[in-house]
Every structure is written in C-alpha cells, then in structure tokens.
N, C-alpha and C positions, 0 to 999 in steps of 0.2 A: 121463552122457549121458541124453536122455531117451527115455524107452520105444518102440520103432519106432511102434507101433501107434497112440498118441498122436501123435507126428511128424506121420505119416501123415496123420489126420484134421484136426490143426491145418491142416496146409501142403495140405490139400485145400477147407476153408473158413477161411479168417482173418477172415474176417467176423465170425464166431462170437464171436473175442475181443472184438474191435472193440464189438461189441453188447455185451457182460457188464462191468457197472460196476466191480465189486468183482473181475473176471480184473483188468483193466485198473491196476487200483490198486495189488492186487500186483505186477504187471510193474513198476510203476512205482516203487515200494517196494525194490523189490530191486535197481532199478535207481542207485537214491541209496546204499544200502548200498555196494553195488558199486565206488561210487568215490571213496567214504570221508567223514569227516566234515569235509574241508576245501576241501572241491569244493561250491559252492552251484549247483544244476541249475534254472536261469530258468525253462526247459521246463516240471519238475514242479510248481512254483511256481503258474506260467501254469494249468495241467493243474485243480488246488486248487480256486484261485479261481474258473476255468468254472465248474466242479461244484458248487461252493458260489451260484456266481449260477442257474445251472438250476435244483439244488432253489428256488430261492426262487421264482423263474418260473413252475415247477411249482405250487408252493405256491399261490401270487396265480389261478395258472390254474383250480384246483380253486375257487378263493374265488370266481371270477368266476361259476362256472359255477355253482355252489350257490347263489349270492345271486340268480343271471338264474331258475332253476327255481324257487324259493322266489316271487319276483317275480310270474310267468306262473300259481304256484297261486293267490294272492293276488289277482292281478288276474280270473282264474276263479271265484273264491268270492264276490265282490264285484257281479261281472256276474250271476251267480246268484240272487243276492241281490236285484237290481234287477228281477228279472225276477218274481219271488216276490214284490215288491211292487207290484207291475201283477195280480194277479191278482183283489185280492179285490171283491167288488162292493158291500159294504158297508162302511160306515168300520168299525163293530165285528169284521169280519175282518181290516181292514186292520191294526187294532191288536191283534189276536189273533194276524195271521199276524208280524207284528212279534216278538211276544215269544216264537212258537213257531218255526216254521221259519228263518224273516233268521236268528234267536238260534243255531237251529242249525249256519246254512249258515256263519258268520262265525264257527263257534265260539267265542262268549261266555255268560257262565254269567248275565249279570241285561242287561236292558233297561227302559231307563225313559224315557219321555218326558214333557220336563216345558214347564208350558205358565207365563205369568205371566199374571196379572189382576192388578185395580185393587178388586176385589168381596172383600172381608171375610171373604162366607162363599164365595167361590168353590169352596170343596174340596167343602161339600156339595151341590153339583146333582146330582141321581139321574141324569142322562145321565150323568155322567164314571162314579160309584160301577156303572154297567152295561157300563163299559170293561173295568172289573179295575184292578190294581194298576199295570198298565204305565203307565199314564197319570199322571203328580202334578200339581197346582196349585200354585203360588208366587207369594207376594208380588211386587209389580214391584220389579226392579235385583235378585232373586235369580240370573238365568242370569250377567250380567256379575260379578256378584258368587263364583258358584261358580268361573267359567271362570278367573278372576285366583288364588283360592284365599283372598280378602279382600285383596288388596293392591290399592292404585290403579294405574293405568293403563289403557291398551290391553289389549285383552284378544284372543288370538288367535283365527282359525275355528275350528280343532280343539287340540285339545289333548290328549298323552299323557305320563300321570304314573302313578307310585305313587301310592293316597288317599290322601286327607289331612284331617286334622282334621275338614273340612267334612263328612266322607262318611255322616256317620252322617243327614244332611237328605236324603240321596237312599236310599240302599240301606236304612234302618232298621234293623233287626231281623237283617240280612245282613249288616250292617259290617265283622263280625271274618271273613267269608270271603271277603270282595271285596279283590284283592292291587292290581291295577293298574285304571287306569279310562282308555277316548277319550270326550271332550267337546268333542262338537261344536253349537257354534254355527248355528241354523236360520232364518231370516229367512220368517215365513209372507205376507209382502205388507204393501202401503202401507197402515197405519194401524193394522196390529196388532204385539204386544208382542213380545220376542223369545222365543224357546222354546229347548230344548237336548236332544240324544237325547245319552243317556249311553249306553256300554255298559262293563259289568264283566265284570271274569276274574278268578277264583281263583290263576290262575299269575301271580305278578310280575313276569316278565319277559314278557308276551304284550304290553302296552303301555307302552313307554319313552319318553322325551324324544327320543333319538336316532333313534327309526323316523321311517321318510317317513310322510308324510300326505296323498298323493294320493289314493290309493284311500280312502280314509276321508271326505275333501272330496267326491270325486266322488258318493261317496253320497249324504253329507248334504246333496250338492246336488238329486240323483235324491228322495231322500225328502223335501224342503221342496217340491217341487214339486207333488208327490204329495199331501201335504197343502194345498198353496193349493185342488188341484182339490177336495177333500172339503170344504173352510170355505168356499167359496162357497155 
C-alpha cells in the first residue's frame, strides 16, 4: 500500500501529477506492465504520440521565437545604421563613418566601396586616394562581373556567399581573413556606372545563400540614395 502521508497529499492535489511528465509516464508504464504483454493499451499509444507531437511543437515554438528575436536585432542594427549615415556633413565623413561606425553597428570586419569608370587612370585621382582605402575604383562591367562571380547572367541586388576566387580584387592583402562576403548592388542615378558596397566577415557563416536579404536591400537602398545626394 502506499504511504498514508503520500496518499494524503496526492489525493489533496492531483493536479500535481497531472503537471509532472515523467510522474505521468510512470503511471503509465506500469500501467502496461500490469496487464501484461498481450494486451495492446490504444490509450498509452495515444498518450506516446501526444507527447512526442508537443516536444516537436515545443521545439518549432522555441525556433520561432529565436528566429522572430534574432529578426527585431537585425532589423535594429540596420535602422542604426541608417541613421549613422545621415550624420556626416561631409562626403569624407560620410566615407569615414562607413568604414568606422555602419562597420561597427552591422558588425562586419572590412567595407569597401567600389565605384566603376571608363578613365584608365581613374584609381589615381588624389580626391579618391584622400578617401582612404574604403573607396576602390574599377574598370567598367567589374561590379556585374564580381556580383555573378564571372559567370554570365543576371546578376542579383544583393548577394551572400562564401569568397570566392574573385576576392582577392576587392579585399587585397585581407583575402585569407575575409570568410563570407554581402554584395550589394547600388544604382548611383541616370547616367552613371554601377557601383557595389561589399561588406566582409571573418566568420563564415555571418553571410550565407540561405539568409534573407531585406534588410541588407533596404540599406543599400538607404546608402545609394545617400550618395546620389553627395554626387550631385
């Protein structure tokens, strides 16, 4: 028989059990023993299967909620971002706060913006070389050309990959620490070339095929705009 005192407190909450997964399991365990192994109990069966569809419920629920929080930082970091680039008052800030702060707020470890011409010696004008390095020049059909990775086609707005072959024309010198790379496509206005803001990470899985690319779009729509107002 069981213990009064236990009795007692069961038969004063049974709730208690009801709530405890693994009370419940037992009961129910010993409840199939009990009536032997020729007796198939539907119930318990039934009981199983709940429990095994909750954990995965559970499971999806958790997924939802880390993917929705992860989402809302994302989207925070981005708007931060936008706002840090409305600051500066000078194009040389604005390319300075590019490769310091945005670099920070987006957490990425290189930024580079690249511009194309038609000019031979475009790379050395002393305005670009009083940018710093954020800035490159490129021959024209380099940005479609990065963006595809040399293959013909269409070539998407953004794009996130692991480097590739090509990476050593943007990052230089930084090639072997740059893991993943966003390349986004920037449209600066009617009659001029396309341009491209890359940004690199050290960690390879920070930018995948599989990540959305909204807030990334959203940007490079924010920062192309940004620059039309400076190239006027």
């Amino acid at each position: 028989m069981i213990e009064p005192d236990l009795r007692d407190i069961i038969l004063a909450r049974p709730e208690r059990l009801l709530e405890d997964r693994h009370v419940m399991n037992a009961l129910v365990g010993a409840n199939e023993r009990a009536m032997g192994s020729n007796i198939v109990d539907l119930r318990g069966i039934a009981m199983q299967r709940l429990e095994t569809r909750l954990d995965q419920l559970e499971d999806t629920h958790r997924s939802v909620i880390a993917a929705a929080y992860e989402n809302l930082a994302g989207t925070n970091q981005v708007h931060r971002a936008v706002l840090q680039l409305l600051e500066p008052d000078t194009f040389a800030g604005f390319i300075t706060g590019l490769a310091t702060d945005v670099a920070r707020t987006l957490r990425v470890d290189f930024v580079r913006l690249i511009l194309e011409t038609v000019q031979e010696d475009g790379a050395s004008d002393p305005a670009l070389h009083r940018l710093g390095e954020t800035v490159q020049v490129a021959a024209r059909g380099f940005v479609g050309n990065y963006l595809t990775n040399g293959r013909n086609g269409p070539s998407r707005a953004v794009v996130l990959r692991a480097t590739t072959a090509l990476a050593a024309s943007v990052y230089g010198p930084r090639v072997e620490d740059i893991r993943s790379e966003a390349v986004m496509r920037l449209d600066l206005g009617h009659g001029r070339l396309p341009a491209a803001l890359v940004f690199g990470s050290e960690d390879p899985h920070q930018f995948k095929a599989l990540h959305g690319t909204d807030l990334l779009a959203f940007f490079a729509g924010a920062f192309e705009r940004s620059m039309r107002q400076w190239l006027k």
